[in-house]
C-alpha positions as CSV (number, residue, x, y, z in Angstrom):
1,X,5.9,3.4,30.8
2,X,4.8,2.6,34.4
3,X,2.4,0.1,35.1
4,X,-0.2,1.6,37.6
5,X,-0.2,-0.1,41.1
6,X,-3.5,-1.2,42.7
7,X,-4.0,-1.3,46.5
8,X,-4.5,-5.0,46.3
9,X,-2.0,-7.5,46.9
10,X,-1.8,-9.3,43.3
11,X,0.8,-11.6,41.7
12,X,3.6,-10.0,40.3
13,X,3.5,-11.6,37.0
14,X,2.3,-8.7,34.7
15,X,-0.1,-10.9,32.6
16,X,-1.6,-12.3,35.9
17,X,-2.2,-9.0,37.6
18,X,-4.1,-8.2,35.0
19,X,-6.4,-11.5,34.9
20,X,-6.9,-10.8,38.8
21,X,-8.1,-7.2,37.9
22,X,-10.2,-8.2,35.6
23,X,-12.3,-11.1,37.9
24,X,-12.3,-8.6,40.5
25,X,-13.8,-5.6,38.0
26,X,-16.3,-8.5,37.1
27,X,-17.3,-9.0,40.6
28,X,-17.7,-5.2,41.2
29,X,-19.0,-3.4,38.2
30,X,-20.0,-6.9,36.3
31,X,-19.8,-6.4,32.5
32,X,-16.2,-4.9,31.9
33,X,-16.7,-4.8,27.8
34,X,-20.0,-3.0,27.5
35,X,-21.4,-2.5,23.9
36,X,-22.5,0.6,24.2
37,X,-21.0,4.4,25.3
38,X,-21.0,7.3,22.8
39,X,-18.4,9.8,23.2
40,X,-18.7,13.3,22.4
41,X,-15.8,14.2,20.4
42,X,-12.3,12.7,19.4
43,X,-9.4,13.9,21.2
44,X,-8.7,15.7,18.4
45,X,-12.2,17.8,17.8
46,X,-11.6,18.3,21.5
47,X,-7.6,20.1,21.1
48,X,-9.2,22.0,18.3
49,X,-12.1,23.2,20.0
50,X,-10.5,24.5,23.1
51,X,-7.0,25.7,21.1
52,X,-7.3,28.6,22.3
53,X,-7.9,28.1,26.1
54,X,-5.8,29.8,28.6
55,X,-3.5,28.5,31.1
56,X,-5.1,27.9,34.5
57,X,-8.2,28.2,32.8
58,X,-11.3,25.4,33.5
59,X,-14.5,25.5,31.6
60,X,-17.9,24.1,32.6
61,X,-18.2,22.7,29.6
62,X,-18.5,18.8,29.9
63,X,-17.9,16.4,27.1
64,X,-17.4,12.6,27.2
65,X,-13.9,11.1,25.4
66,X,-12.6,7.7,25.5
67,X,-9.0,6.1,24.1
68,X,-6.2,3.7,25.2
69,X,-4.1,4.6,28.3
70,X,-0.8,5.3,27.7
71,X,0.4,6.5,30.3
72,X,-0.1,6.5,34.5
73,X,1.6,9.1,37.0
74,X,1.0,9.2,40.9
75,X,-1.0,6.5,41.2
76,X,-3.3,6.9,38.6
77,X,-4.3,10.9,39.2
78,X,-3.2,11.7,35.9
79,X,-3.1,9.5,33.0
80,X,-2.6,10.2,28.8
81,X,-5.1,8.7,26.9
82,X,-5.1,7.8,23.4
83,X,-8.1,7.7,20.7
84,X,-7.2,7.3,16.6
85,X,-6.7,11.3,16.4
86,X,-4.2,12.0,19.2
87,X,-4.0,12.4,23.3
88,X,-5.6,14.3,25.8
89,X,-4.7,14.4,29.6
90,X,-7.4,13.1,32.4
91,X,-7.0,14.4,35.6
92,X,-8.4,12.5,38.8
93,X,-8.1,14.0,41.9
94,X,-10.3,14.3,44.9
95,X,-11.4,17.8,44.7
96,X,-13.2,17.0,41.4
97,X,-13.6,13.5,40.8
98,X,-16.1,11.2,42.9
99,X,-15.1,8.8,45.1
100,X,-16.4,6.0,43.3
101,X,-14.9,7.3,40.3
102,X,-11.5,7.3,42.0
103,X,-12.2,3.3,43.2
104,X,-11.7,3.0,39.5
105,X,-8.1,4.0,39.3
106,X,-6.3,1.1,40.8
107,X,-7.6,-1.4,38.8
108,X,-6.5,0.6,35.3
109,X,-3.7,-0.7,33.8
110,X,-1.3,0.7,30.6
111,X,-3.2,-0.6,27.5
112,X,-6.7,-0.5,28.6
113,X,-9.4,1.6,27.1
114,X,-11.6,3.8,29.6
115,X,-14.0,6.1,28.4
116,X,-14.1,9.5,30.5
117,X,-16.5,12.4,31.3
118,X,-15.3,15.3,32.5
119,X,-15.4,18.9,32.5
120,X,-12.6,20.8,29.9
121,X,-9.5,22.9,31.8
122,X,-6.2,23.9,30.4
123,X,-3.4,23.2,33.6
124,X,-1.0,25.9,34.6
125,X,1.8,24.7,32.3
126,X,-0.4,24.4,29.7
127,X,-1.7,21.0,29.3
128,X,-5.1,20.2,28.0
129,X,-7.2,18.2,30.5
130,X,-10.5,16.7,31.6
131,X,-11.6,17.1,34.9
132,X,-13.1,13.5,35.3
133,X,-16.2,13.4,36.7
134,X,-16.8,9.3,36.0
135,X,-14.7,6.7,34.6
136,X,-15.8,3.8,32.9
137,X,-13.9,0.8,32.2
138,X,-14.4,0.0,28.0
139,X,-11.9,-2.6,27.7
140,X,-9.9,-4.5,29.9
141,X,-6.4,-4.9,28.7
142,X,-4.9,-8.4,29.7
143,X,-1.6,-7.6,28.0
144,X,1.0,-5.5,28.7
145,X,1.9,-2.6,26.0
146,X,5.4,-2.4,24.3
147,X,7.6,0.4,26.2
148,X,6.1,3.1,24.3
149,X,9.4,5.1,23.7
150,X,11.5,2.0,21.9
151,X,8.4,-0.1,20.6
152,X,8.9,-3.2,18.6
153,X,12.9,-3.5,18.1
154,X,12.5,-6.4,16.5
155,X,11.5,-5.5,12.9
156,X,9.7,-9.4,12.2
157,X,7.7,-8.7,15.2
158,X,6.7,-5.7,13.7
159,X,5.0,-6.8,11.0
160,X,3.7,-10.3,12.8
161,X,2.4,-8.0,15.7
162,X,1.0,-5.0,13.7
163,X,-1.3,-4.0,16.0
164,X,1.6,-3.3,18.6
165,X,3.8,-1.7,16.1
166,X,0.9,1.0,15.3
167,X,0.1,1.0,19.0
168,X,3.8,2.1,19.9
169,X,5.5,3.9,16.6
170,X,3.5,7.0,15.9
171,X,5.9,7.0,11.9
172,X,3.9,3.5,11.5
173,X,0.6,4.9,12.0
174,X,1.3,7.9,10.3
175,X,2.3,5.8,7.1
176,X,-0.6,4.0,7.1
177,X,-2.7,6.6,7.5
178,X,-0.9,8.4,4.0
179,X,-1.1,5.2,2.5
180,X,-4.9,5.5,3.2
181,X,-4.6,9.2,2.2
182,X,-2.8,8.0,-1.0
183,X,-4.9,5.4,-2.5
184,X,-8.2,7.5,-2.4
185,X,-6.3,10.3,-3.7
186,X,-5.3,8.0,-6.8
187,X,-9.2,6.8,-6.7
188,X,-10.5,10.5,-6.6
189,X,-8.2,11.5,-9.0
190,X,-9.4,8.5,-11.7
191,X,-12.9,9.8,-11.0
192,X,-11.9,13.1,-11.6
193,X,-10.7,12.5,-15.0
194,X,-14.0,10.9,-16.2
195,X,-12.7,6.8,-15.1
196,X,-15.5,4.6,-14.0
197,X,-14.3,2.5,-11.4
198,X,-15.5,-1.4,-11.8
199,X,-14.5,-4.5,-10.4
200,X,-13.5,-7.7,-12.0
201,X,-13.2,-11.5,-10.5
202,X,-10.3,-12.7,-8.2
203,X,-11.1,-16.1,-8.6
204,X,-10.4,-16.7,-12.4
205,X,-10.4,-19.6,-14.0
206,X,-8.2,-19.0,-16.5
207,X,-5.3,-16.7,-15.6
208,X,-4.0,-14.1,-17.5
209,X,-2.9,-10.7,-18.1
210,X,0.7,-11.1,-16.9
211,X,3.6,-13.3,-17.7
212,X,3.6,-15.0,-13.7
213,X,3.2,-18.0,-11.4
214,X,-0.4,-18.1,-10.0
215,X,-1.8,-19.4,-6.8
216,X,-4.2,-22.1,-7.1
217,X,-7.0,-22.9,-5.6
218,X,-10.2,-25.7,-5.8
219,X,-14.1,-24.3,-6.1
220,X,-15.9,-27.0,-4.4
221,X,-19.6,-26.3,-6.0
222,X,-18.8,-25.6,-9.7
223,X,-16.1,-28.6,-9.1
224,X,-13.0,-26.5,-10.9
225,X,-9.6,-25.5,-10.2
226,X,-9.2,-21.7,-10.4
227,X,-6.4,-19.0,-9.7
228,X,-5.8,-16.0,-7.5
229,X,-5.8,-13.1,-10.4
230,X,-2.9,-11.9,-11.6
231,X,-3.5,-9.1,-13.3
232,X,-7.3,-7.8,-14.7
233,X,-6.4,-6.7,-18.2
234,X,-8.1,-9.6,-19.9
235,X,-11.7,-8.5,-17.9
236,X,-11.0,-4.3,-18.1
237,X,-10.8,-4.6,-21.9
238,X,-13.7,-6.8,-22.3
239,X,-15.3,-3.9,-20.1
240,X,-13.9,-1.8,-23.3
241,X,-15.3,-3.7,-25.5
242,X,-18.8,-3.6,-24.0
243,X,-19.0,-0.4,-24.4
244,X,-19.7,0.1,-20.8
245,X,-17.4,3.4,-20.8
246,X,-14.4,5.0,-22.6
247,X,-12.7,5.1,-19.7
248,X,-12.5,2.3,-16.8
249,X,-9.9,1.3,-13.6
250,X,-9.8,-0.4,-11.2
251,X,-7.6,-0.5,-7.6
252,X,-7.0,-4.4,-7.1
253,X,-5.8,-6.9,-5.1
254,X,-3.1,-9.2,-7.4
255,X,-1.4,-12.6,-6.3
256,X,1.8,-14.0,-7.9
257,X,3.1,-17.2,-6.7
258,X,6.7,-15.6,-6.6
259,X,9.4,-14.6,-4.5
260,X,9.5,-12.1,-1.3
261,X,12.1,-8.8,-1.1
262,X,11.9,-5.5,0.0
263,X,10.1,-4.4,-3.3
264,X,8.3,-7.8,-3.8
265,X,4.9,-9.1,-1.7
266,X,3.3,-12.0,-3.3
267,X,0.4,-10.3,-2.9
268,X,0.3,-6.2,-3.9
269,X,-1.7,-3.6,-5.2
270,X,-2.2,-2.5,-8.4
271,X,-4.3,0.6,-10.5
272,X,-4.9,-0.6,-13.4
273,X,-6.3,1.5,-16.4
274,X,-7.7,1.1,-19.7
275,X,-8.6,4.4,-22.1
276,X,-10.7,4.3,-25.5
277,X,-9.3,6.7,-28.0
278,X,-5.8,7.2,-26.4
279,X,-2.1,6.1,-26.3
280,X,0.8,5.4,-24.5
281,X,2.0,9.2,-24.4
282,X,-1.9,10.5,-23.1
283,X,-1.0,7.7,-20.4
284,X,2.2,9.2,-19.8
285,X,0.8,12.5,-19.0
286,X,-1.4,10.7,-17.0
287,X,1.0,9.2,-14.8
288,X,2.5,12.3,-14.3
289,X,-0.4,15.1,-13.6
290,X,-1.4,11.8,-11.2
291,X,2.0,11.7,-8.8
292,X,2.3,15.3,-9.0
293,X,-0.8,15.5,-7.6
294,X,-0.9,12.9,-5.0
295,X,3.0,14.2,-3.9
296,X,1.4,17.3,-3.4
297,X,-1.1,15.9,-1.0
298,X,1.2,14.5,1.5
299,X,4.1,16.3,1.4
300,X,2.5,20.0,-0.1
301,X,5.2,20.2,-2.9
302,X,5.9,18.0,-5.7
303,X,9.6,17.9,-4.2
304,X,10.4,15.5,-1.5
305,X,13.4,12.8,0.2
306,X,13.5,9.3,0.0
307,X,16.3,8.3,2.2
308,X,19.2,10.1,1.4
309,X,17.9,11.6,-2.3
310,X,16.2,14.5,-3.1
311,X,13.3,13.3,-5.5
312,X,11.0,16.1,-7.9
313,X,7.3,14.4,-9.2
314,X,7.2,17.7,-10.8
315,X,6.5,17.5,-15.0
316,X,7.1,16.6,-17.8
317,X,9.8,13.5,-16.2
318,X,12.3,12.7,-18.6
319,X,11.3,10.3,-21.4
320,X,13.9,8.3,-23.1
321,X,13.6,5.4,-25.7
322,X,15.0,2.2,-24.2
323,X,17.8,1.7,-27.7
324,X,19.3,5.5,-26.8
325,X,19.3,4.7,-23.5
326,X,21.8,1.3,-23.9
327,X,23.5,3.2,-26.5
328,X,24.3,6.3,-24.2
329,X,25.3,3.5,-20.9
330,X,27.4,1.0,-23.6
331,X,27.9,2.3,-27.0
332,X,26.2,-0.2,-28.2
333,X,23.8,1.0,-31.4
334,X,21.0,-2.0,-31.0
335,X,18.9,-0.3,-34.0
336,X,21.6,-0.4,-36.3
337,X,22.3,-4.2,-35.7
338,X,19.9,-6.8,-37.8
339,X,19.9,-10.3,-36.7
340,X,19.8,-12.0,-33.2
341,X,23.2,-13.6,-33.9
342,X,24.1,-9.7,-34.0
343,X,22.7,-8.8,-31.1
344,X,24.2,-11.7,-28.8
345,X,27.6,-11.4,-30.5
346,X,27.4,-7.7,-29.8
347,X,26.4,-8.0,-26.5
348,X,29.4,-10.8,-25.5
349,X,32.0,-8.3,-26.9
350,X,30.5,-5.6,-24.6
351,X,31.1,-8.5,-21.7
352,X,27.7,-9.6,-20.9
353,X,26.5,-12.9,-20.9
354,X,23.8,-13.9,-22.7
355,X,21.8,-17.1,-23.3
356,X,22.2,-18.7,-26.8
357,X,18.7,-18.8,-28.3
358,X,17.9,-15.0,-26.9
359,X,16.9,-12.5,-29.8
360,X,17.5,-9.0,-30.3
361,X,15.0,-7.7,-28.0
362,X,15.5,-9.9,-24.6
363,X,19.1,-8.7,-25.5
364,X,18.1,-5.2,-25.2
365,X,16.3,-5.9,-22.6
366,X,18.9,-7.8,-20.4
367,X,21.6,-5.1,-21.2
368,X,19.1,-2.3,-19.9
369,X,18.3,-4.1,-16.9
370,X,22.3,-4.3,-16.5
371,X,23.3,-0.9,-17.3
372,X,20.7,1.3,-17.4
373,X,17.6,0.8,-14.9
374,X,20.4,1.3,-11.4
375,X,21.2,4.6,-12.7
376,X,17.4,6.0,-13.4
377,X,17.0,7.8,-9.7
378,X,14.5,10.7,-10.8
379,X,11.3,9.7,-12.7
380,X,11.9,8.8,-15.8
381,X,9.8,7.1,-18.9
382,X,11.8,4.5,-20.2
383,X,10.2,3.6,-24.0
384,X,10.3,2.0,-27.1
385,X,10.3,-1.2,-25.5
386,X,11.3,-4.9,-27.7
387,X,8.7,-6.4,-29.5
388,X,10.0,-9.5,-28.0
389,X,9.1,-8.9,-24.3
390,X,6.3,-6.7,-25.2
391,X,3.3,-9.0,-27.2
392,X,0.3,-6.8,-26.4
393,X,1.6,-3.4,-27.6
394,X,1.3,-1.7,-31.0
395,X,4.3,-1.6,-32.9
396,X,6.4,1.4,-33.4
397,X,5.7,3.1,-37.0
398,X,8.5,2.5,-39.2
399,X,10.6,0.5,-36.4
400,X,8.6,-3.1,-36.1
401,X,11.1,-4.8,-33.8
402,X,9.4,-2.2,-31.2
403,X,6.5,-0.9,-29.7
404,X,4.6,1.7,-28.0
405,X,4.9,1.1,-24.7
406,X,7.4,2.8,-21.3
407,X,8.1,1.8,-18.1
408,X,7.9,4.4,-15.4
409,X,11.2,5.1,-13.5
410,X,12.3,6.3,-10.3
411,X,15.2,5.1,-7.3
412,X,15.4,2.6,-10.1
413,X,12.5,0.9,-9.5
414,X,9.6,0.2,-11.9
415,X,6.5,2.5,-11.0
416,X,4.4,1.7,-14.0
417,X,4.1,-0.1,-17.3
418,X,1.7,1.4,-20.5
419,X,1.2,0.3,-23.3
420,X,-0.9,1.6,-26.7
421,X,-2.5,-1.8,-26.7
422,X,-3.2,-4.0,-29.3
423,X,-6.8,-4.3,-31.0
424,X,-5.8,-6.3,-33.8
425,X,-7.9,-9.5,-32.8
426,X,-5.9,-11.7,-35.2
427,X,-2.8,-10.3,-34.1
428,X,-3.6,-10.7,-30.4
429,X,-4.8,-14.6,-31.0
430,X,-1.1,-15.1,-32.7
431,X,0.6,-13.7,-29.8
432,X,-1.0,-15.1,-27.1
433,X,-1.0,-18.5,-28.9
434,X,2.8,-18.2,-29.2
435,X,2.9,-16.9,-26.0
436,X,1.1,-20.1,-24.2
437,X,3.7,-22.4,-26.5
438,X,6.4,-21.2,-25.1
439,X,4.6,-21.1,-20.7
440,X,4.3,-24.9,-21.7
441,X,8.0,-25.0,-23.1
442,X,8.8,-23.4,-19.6
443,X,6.5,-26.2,-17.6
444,X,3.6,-23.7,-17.1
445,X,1.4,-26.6,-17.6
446,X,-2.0,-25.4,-15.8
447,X,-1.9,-21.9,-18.9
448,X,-4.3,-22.0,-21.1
449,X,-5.9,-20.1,-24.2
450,X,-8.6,-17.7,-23.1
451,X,-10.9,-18.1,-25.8
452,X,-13.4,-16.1,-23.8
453,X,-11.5,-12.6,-24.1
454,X,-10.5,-13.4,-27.7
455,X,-13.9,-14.1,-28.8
456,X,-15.1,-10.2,-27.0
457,X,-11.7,-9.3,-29.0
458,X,-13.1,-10.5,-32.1
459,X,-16.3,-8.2,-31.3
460,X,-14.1,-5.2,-31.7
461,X,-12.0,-3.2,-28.9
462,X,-11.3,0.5,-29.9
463,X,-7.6,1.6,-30.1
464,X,-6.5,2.4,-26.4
465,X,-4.0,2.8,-23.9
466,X,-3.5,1.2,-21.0
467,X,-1.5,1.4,-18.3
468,X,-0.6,0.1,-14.5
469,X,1.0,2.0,-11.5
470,X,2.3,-0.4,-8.9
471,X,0.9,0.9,-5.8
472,X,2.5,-0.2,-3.1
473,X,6.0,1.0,-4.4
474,X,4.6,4.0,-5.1
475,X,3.3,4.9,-1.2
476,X,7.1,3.3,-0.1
477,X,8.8,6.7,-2.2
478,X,5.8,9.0,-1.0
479,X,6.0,7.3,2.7
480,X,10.2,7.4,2.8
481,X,10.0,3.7,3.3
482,X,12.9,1.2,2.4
483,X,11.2,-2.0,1.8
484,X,6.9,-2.9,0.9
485,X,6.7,-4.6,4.2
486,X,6.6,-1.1,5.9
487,X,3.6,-0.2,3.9
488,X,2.2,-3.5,3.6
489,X,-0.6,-3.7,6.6
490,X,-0.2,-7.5,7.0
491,X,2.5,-8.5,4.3
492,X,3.4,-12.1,3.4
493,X,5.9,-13.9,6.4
494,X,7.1,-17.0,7.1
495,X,4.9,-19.4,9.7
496,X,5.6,-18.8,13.1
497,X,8.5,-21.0,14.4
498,X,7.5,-23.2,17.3
């Protein structure tokens, strides 16, 4: 990009030139930020419109657009500009814009927003144009724009600085706008299959739902500590429970006090669902009818790349119980061993190393992680999960040491998590009684019992399933992006260093 010259003598410093303009547009047209001006169409109803528009051709047709200038040639006479939908061309010249109109153009930098009014022509090679007829300055820009072509190289400044990142890289803003695209297609897709969408606290003041570090925080007026959510389970089965609906979800904002990578944000989005009268293989057809679906909406096939794979969201994926999975990766034949002393022994002579008080299922677990999750690249359901890591879902029949519950799958990472969930209300006080003795065991100090949900527990939940699709993962394989801060608006970064 060029800067446009004016045909006053002003500082060279980029920044100051443009605080000079700015007094002097003050002095001359007074309010340089007006509140009010009404286009007449996007730039984009506008290239639709007149599609079809000849070469060499003007209209009389006069219509009133406005967007960021992008770009300035021979001395402003023509310039890009750029609304949310796309560009169009404005063309200032002396046979067909005013004089005072013209005054305008040395005092428009790169960056600033003008509105325009014009009449429609298509040039001889072909460009769309307006013809302007006035120009009014909508926003004074006193920074100079990024080089359009290269953007932000620096990929922290990218996500510090947003606004310039979407401003200059037309895959950012096209990401965003799919992520957009994406989460009301997962909301209109809920809807469609009879979910009433509600929403449940933030602030909570007992946290629960999840096995995770919370963020705390102090409410002044009822005088008590609370916590960021980190999951809303606990408050969509009460919802259950109420008799509300059969079917409920919700699209949430969730905070966990954790660690930051390409796949973790401390805070992310979740859908989280909770269906009367189902299981964990209706939510698995669920999950499935849903990516198909939303896969087809942004890429108009259920096939697509992510990096250098070719990925299918086409059904049924590939369902595997986590046992055969291990067994197939190691040899190792978990159901046919008894004890935990078994399972550790059996998992040191297949060379892992395991902790000394682990049981049967965490080694399962572990040895999954190890061997198994790397090599799931197409979407999978992993099932069958350990009772051990896995206290709110009904047990297998005729296998207790697991339950009813699968992981979503795909580039190896963990889409979703279902469960057929546990309505047993003494069961569900045992678990989450053991489960709170052994947070404390770990330090969790500030966990406590939520006698609230066990108490609408003990009013009676119907059988259900219940699932969660990690969201923000989700739009990174839909979006071809390598790590959540791409799709991320304003992810989670380090303080600015001085």
């Amino acid at each position: 990009m060029t800067e446009t010259k004016t045909e006053t003598a002003l500082s060279s410093d980029a920044t100051e030139v443009r605080a000079q303009k700015l007094k002097l547009l003050r002095e001359k047209i007074g309010d340089v930020y007006p509140a009010h001006f009404h286009r007449t169409m996007t730039n984009a109803e506008l290239a639709e419109k007149y599609q079809n528009l000849e070469a060499d051709v003007e209209t009389q047709d006069v219509v009133t657009v406005a967007g960021r200038v992008y770009s300035s040639r021979n001395s402003g006479m023509f310039m890009d500009i750029h609304d949310a939908s796309g560009k169009i061309q404005i063309f200032s010249h002396k046979d067909v814009t005013p004089e005072e109109a013209r005054d305008m153009l040395p005092m428009i930098d790169i960056g600033d927003i003008i509105g325009i009014t014009g009449t429609v022509r298509r040039t001889k090679r072909g460009e769309l144009s307006i013809n302007a007829q006035s120009i009014i300055m909508l926003t004074k820009s006193l920074l100079p724009m990024p080089e359009k072509w290269h953007g932000l190289s620096d990929i922290e400044l990218r996500y510090r600085k947003r606004h310039l990142d979407i401003m200059t890289n037309e895959e950012s803003k096209l990401r965003f706008q799919q992520r957009s695209k994406i989460v009301s297609g997962i909301r209109r897709f809920m809807e469609n299959d009879g979910f009433m969408e509600v929403e449940t606290p933030m602030l909570q003041a007992i946290y629960g739902g999840a096995t995770a570090e919370p963020f705390k925080t102090h409410h002044n007026t009822l005088k008590l500590d609370m916590y960021l959510r980190i999951a809303p389970e606990l408050f969509l089965k009460r919802t259950l429970v109420s008799g509300l609906t059969d079917k409920v979800f919700e699209i949430n904002r969730n905070f966990r006090n954790e660690g930051v990578s390409t796949r973790h944000n401390p805070e992310f989005t979740m859908m989280e669902c909770y269906w009367a009268y189902a299981d964990y293989e209706d939510m698995m057809d669920l999950v499935e009818r849903m990516f198909a679906q939303l896969a087809m909406s942004i890429h108009g096939s259920t096939e697509f790349k992510f990096q250098d794979k070719e990925l299918s969201f086409k059904g049924p994926f590939k369902r595997v119980p986590m046992p055969d999975a291990v067994k197939e990766a190691t040899g190792i034949d978990f159901l046919a061993i008894k004890t935990d002393e078994e399972a550790r022994a059996a998992a040191k002579g297949a060379g892992f190393e395991v902790e000394k008080d682990w049981t049967w299922g965490e080694c399962l677990a572990f040895i999954f992680e190890e061997k198994v999750e790397g090599t799931l690249i197409q979407p999978s359901h992993v099932t069958h999960f350990p009772k051990d890591i896995s206290p709110f879902a009904k047990e297998v029949p005729g296998e207790p040491r697991l339950v009813e519950r699968f992981e979503t799958y795909c580039n190896t990472w963990e889409l979703g998590n279902a469960f057929s969930e546990l309505n047993d209300p003494e069961e569900q006080r045992r678990r989450m009684v053991e489960q709170l003795e052994q947070a404390h065991v770990r330090g969790e100090k500030d966990k406590q019992l939520d006698d609230e949900f066990l108490d609408a527990m003990d009013q009676g939940m119907p059988p259900a399933g219940g699932l969660g699709i990690g969201v923000d993962r989700l739009v990174m394989l839909l979006t071809d992006s390598p790590s959540i801060r791409d799709v991320i608006l304003f992810p989670a970064r380090r303080a600015k260093a001085d």
